[in-house]
C-alpha positions in Angstrom: 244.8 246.3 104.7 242.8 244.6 102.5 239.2 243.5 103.5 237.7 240.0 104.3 236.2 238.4 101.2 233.0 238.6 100.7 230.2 235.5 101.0 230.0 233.8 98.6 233.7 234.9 96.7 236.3 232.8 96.0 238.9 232.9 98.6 242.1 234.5 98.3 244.3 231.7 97.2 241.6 231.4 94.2 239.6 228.7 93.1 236.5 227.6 94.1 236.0 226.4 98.1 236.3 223.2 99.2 232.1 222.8 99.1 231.8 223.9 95.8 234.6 221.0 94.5 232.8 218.4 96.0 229.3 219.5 94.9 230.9 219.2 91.4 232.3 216.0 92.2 229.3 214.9 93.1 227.1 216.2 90.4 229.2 214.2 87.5 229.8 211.2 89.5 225.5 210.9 89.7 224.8 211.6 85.9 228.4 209.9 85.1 227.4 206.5 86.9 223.3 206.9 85.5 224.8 207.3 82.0 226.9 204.8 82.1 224.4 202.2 83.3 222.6 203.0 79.8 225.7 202.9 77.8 226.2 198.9 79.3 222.4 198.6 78.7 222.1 199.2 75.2 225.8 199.0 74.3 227.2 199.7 71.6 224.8 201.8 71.4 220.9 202.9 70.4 220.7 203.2 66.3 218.7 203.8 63.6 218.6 204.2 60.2 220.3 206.9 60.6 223.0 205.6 62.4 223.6 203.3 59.2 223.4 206.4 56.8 226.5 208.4 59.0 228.3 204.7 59.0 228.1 204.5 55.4 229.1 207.8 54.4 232.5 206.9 56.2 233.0 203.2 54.8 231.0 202.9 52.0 230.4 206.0 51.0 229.5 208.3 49.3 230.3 210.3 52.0 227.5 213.4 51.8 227.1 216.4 54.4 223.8 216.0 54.3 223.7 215.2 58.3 226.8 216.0 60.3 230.6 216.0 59.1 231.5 216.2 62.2 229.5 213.4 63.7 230.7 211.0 60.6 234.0 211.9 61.3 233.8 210.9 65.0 232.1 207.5 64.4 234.7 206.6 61.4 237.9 207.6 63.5 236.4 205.0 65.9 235.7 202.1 63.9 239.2 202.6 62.0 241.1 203.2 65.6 239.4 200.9 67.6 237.2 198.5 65.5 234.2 199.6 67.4 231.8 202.2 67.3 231.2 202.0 71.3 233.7 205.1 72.0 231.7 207.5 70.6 228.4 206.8 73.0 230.8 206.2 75.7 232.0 209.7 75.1 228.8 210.9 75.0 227.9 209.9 78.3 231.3 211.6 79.6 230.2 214.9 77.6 226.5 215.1 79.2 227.7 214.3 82.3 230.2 217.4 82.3 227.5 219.6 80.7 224.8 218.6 82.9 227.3 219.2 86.0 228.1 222.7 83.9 224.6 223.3 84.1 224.1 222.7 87.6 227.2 224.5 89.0 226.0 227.8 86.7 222.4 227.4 88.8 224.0 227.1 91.9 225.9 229.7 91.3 222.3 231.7 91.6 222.4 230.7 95.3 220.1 227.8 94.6 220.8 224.6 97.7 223.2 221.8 96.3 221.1 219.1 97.2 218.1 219.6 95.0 220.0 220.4 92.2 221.6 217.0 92.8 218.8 215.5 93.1 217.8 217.0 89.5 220.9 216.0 87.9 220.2 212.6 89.1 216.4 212.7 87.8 217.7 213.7 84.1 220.1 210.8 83.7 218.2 208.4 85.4 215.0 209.6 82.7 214.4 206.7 80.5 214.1 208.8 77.6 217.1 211.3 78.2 219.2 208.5 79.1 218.9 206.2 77.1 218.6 209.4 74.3 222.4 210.0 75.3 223.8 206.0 74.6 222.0 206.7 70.9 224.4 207.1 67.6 222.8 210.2 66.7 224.1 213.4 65.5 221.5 215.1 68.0 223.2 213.7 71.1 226.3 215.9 70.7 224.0 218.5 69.4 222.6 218.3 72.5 225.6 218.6 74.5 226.4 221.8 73.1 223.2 223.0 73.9 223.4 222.4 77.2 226.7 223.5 78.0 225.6 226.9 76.3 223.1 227.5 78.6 225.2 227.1 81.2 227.6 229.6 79.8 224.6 231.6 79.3 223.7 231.6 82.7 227.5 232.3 84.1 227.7 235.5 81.6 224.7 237.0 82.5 225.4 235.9 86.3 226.3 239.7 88.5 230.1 238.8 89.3 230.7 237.2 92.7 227.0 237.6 93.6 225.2 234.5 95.5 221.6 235.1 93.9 220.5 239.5 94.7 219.2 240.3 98.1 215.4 241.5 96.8 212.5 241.8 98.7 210.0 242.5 96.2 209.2 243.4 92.6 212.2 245.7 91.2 213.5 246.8 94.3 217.6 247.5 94.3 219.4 244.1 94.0 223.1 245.4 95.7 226.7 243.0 96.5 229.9 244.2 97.4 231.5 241.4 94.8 235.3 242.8 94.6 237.6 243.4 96.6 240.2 246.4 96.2 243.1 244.1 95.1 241.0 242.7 92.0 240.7 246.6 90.8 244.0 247.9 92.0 243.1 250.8 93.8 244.3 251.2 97.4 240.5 251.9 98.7 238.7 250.8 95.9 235.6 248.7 96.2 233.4 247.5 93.1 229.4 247.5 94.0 227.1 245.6 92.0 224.0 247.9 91.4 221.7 247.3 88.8 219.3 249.9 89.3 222.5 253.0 89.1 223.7 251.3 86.1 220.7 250.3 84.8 222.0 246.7 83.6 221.5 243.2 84.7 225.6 242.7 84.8 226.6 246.7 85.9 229.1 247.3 88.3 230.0 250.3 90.3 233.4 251.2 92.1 234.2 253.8 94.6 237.6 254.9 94.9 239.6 256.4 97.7 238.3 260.0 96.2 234.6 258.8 95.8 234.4 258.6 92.0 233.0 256.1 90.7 233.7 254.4 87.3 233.0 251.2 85.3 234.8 247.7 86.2 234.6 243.9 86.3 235.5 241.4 84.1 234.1 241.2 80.5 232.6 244.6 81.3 233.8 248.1 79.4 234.1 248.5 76.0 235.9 245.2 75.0 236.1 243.7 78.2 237.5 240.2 77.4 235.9 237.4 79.7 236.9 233.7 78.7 233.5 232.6 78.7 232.9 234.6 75.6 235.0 231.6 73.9 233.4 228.9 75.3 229.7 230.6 74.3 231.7 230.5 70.6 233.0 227.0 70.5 229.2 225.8 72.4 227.2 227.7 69.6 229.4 226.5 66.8 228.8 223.0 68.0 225.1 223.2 66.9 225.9 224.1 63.7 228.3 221.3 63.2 226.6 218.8 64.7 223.3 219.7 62.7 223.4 221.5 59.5 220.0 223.5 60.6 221.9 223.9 63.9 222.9 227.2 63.2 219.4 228.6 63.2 219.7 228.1 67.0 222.6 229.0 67.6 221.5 232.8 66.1 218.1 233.0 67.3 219.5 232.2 71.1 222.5 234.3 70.1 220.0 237.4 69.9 218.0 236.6 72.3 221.3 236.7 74.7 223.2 240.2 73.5 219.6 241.4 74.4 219.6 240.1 77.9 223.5 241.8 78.4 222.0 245.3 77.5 223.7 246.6 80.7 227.4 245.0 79.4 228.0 246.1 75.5 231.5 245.1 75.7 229.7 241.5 76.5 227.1 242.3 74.1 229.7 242.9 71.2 231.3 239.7 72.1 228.7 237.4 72.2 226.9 239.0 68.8 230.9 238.3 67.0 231.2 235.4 68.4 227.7 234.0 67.4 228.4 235.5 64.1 231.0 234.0 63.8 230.0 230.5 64.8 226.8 230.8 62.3 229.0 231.5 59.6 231.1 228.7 59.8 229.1 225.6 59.2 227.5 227.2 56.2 230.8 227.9 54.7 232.4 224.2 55.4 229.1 223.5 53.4 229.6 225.7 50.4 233.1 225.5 50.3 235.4 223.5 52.9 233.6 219.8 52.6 233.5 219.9 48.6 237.2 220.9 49.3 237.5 217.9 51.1 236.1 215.3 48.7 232.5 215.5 50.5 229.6 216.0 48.5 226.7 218.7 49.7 223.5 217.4 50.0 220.8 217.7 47.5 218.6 221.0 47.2 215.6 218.8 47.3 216.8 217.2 50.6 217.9 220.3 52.0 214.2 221.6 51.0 212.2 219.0 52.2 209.6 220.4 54.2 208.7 222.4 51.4 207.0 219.5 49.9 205.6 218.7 52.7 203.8 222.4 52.7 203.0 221.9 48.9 201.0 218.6 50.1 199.2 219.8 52.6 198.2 223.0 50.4 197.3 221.4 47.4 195.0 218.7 49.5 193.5 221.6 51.3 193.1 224.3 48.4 193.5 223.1 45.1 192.5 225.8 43.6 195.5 228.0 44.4 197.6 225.6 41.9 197.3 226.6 38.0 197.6 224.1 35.0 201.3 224.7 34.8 202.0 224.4 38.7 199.9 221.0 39.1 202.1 219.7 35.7 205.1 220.4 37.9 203.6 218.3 40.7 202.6 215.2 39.0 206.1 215.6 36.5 207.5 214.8 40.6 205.3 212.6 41.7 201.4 211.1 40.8 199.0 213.9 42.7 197.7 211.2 44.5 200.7 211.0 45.9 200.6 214.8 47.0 197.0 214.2 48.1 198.3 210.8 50.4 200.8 212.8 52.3 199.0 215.5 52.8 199.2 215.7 56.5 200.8 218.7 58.5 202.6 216.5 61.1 205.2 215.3 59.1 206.1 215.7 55.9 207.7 211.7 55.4 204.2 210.5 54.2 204.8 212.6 50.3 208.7 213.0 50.3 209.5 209.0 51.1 206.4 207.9 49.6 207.8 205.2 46.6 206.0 207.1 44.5 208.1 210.1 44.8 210.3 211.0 42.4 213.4 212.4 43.8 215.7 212.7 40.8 212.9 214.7 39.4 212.7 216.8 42.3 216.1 217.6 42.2 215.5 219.1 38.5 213.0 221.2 39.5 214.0 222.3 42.8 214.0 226.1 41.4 210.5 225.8 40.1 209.6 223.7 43.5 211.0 226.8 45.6 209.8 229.4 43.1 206.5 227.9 43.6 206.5 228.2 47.5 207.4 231.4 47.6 204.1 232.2 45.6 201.7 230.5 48.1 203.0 232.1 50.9 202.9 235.4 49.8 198.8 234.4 48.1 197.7 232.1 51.6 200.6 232.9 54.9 197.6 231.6 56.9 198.1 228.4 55.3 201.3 228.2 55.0 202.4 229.4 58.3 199.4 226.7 59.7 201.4 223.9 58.6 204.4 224.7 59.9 203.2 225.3 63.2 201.6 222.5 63.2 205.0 220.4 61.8 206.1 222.1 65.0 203.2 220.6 67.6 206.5 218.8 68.7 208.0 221.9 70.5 204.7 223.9 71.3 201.8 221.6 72.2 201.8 219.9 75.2 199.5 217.5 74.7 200.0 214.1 72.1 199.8 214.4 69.2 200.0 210.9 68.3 196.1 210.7 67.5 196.3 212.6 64.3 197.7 211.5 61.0 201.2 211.3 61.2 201.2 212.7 64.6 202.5 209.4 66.4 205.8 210.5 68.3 208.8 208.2 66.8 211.4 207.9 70.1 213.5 205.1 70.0 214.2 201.4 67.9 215.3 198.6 70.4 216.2 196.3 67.3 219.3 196.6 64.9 219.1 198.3 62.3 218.4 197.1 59.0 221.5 197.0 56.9 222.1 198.1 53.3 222.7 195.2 50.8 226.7 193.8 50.7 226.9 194.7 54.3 227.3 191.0 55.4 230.7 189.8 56.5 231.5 193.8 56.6 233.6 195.1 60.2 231.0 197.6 60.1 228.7 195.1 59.6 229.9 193.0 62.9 229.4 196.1 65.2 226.7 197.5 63.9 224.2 195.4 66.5 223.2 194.6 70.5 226.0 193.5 72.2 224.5 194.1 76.0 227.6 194.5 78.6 224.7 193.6 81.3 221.8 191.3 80.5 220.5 192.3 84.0 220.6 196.5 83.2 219.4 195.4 79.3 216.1 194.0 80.8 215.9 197.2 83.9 216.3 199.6 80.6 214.1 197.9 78.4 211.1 197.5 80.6 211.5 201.7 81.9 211.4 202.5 78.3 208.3 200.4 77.7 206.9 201.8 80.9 207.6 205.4 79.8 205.3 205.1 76.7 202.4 205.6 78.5 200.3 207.5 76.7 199.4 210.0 79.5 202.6 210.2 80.6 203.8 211.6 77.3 203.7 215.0 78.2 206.0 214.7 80.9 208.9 212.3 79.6 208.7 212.8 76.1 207.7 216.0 74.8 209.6 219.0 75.4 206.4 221.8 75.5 205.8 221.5 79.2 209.5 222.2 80.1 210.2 225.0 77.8 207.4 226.8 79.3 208.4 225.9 82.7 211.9 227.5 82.3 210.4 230.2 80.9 208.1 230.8 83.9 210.9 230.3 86.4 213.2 232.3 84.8 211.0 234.7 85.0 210.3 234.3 88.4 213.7 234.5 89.6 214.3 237.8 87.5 211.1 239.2 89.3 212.9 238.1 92.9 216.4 239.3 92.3 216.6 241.3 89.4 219.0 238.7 88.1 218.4 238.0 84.1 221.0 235.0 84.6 217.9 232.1 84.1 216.6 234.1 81.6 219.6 234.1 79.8 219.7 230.2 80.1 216.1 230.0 78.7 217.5 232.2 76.1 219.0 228.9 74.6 215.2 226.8 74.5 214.0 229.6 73.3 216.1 229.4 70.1 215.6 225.8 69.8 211.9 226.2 70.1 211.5 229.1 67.4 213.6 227.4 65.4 211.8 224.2 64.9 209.0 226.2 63.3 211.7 226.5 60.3 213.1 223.1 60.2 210.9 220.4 62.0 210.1 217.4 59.3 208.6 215.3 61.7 207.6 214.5 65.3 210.6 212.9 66.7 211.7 213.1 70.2 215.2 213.9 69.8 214.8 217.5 67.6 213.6 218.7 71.0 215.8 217.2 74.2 217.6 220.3 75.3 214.6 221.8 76.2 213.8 218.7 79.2 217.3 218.6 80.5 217.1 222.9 80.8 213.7 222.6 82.7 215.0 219.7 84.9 217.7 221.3 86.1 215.3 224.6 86.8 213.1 223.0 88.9 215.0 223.9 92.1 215.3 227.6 91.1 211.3 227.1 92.0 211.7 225.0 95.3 212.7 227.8 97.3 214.2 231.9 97.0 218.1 231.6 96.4 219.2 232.7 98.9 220.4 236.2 99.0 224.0 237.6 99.6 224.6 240.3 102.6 223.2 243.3 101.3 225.4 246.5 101.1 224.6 249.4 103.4 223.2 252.1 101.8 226.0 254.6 103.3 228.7 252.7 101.6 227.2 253.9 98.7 
């Protein structure tokens, strides 16, 4: 006879109880219906410059990878199917709503109460800056997305199967769950035991058999244990790198981070690392090889490189001396050095490489020399060099403003239309490419909470991402330290590689390189309310 499920399983007839349904339900209906009070706000849609660049690559042209193929694509299949470029942020809104509800439903799944976690769900969409962040035509917004949704996978994978959140009373102490039944391992008296400490893994699994061996089992466990998740972790981290070319970085740094947290499941580990591999190979070769394929031109070196001459600035205005005869020829034959001197400030590096002055055709010449040159001054002053770009990077690691220092001022969002290249006029993209507010009424709500959210005190909170990072990172810790459970550290995993990897690729202070990070920490805030709560411990003499 087979046993009675165990709290917190599935039931018999599979899929998830009727609680768990509506919970869901109730999670995207909240972000769904925030979001889309945005999207009628602001429709068609938030844009920028930018938002003109991806337009024109796909009307226009030239079309040029040198922001996101994918993201062009989208915006272009739009305007030529519907005339309109209000799909795309409508779709966005329907994809953070699912990956914020993806998000949730993997923290619940850590025995964390419904009801705050709704309640969090609903703080994050309501957030003047993420929501109004998710009606914007940016490449980050799907970027984003991804991100999210992979921390949620993150958290499912490294989730002990069936478990409800580890009974643990303090410190390290055993963390056990009966969490499968004999019919899931096909043994007439087999039971599967989740026991961290005898396995000496955060996802280890023990069965006892009719005879009283014990062996491995559970799904994506063994060697090559397939788990389906594996694929969605794939298609979440290739997202990043298609959605932003420098999107692979994360993707591999939170990748690593990850196979390290499964060290008690290497059939997940193996997974995950070919997977990641996999998805950071991708976008760089649909940038070497598949978009010239297709007709699409590769970005130039020099605007692939640009935070180089951002470091150059800020080096040569701070130690001139490192620079010979020959390497301050090669500057000015760029740009005048009082150019170099002007821009020289390590918050951004716009002020030298968009500075009229700068010669860009020139750079592209000497991109070699440029690069060759870099390479020197860090090996001569790191100290400097690494300086700056932790500083470019005050974005993702200082909490505080930054706005008070040269170039430090925090760009979020522009509330006008954009400013349209020359010809434009009289041009379908032209026509849809301004303010058409659905609701006058929400248009004035969303306006006024975005002017109110610019506080300057306040800045820490709703804008910057600093605060939140290291607030999943202390929760996630915290919950490991209660149950033994590296499942929220394996959703940190994912800030963590966006964080780190804004030291390599930040250019300037803007809000949106660093979003992931506040809807993560959101969502974490109940993991801190209260202890999950713990599933019905297993006797030590059924062991």
């Amino acid at each position: 006879m087979s046993p009675k499920p165990v709290e917190g399983e599935r039931g018999e007839t599979g899929g998830a109880p009727a609680h768990e349904r509506w919970f869901t339900l109730a999670c995207y209906a909240t972000a769904q219906l925030a979001l889309l009070g945005w999207w009628l706000a602001f429709h068609p849609g938030l844009m920028s410059p930018d938002s003109v660049t991806y337009v024109a690559h796909v009307t226009t042209g030239p079309w040029v990878a040198g922001q996101s193929v994918a993201y062009d694509a989208l915006l272009g299949f739009s305007l030529r199917v519907t005339g309109d470029l209000s799909p795309v942020t409508l779709l966005q809104t329907v994809a953070m709503a699912a990956a914020l509800t993806h998000l949730a439903g993997a923290i619940r799944s850590l025995g964390v109460r419904g009801r705050p976690l709704l309640v969090a769900v609903g703080c994050a969409a309501l957030s003047p800056p993420l929501g109004a962040f998710t009606v914007a035509m940016w490449k980050d917004v799907p970027f984003t997305v991804c991100a999210v949704l992979a921390a949620g996978t993150a958290v499912r994978l490294a989730t002990r199967p069936g478990a409800r959140g580890g009974a643990r009373s303090r410190g390290r102490g055993a963390a056990r769950a009966v969490v499968w039944d004999e019919d899931r391992v096909g043994g007439a008296a087999g039971t599967v035991v989740w026991d961290e400490d005898r396995v000496g893994g955060a996802a280890g699994t023990v069965v006892r058999d009719a005879d009283g061996k014990r062996g491995g089992a559970g799904r994506g466990d063994g060697r090559w244990g397939w788990d389906p998740r594996f694929a969605a972790l794939g298609a979440e981290l290739l997202g990043l790198g298609l959605f932003r070319n420098n999107g692979f970085l994360v993707a591999s740094i939170a990748a690593a981070l990850l196979v390290a947290l499964l060290s008690g499941r290497p059939g997940a580990r193996r997974w995950v690392a070919a997977l990641a591999a996999g998805a950071v190979a991708a976008p760089l070769l649909l940038l070497g090889i598949g978009y010239p394929a297709m007709g699409i031109a590769p970005p130039s070196r020099s605007f692939a490189y640009q935070t180089v001459f951002g470091d150059l600035a800020v080096a040569y205005e701070r130690r001139p001396r490192l620079f010979d005869r020959e390497q301050r020829a090669l500057l000015a034959g760029i740009a005048p050095l009082d150019v170099w001197r002007r821009g020289a400030t390590c918050q951004t590096m716009a002020g030298v490489f968009f500075d009229p002055g700068f010669g860009h055709a020139r750079a592209e010449e000497r991109i070699s020399d440029v690069l060759e040159l870099w390479r020197g001054l860090l090996v001569r002053a790191p100290g400097m060099m690494l300086g700056t770009r932790i500083c470019r990077a005050a974005l993702a690691w200082q909490v505080g403003s930054t706005s008070g220092e040269p170039g430090g001022e925090l760009y979020r969002f522009s509330l006008r239309d954009p400013r349209l290249p020359e010809g434009w006029q009289g041009t379908p993209a032209a026509s849809v490419m301004r303010q058409r507010p659905i609701s006058d009424g929400l248009l004035a709500a969303g306006v006024f909470a975005l002017d109110a959210s610019t506080v300057r005190q306040l800045e820490w909170l709703l804008w910057r991402a600093p605060f939140w990072c290291y607030l999943a990172y202390a929760t996630a810790a915290l919950v490991w330290w209660r149950t033994g459970s590296r499942a929220a550290l394996a959703g940190a995993a994912v800030v963590a590689g966006q964080q780190i990897g804004v030291i390599l690729t930040n250019t300037a202070p803007d809000f949106r390189f660093m979003v992931t990070p506040i809807f993560v920490g959101v969502l974490f805030v109940p993991l801190l309310l209260r202890e999950v709560r713990p599933s019905r411990p297993v006797d030590e003499r059924d062991l």
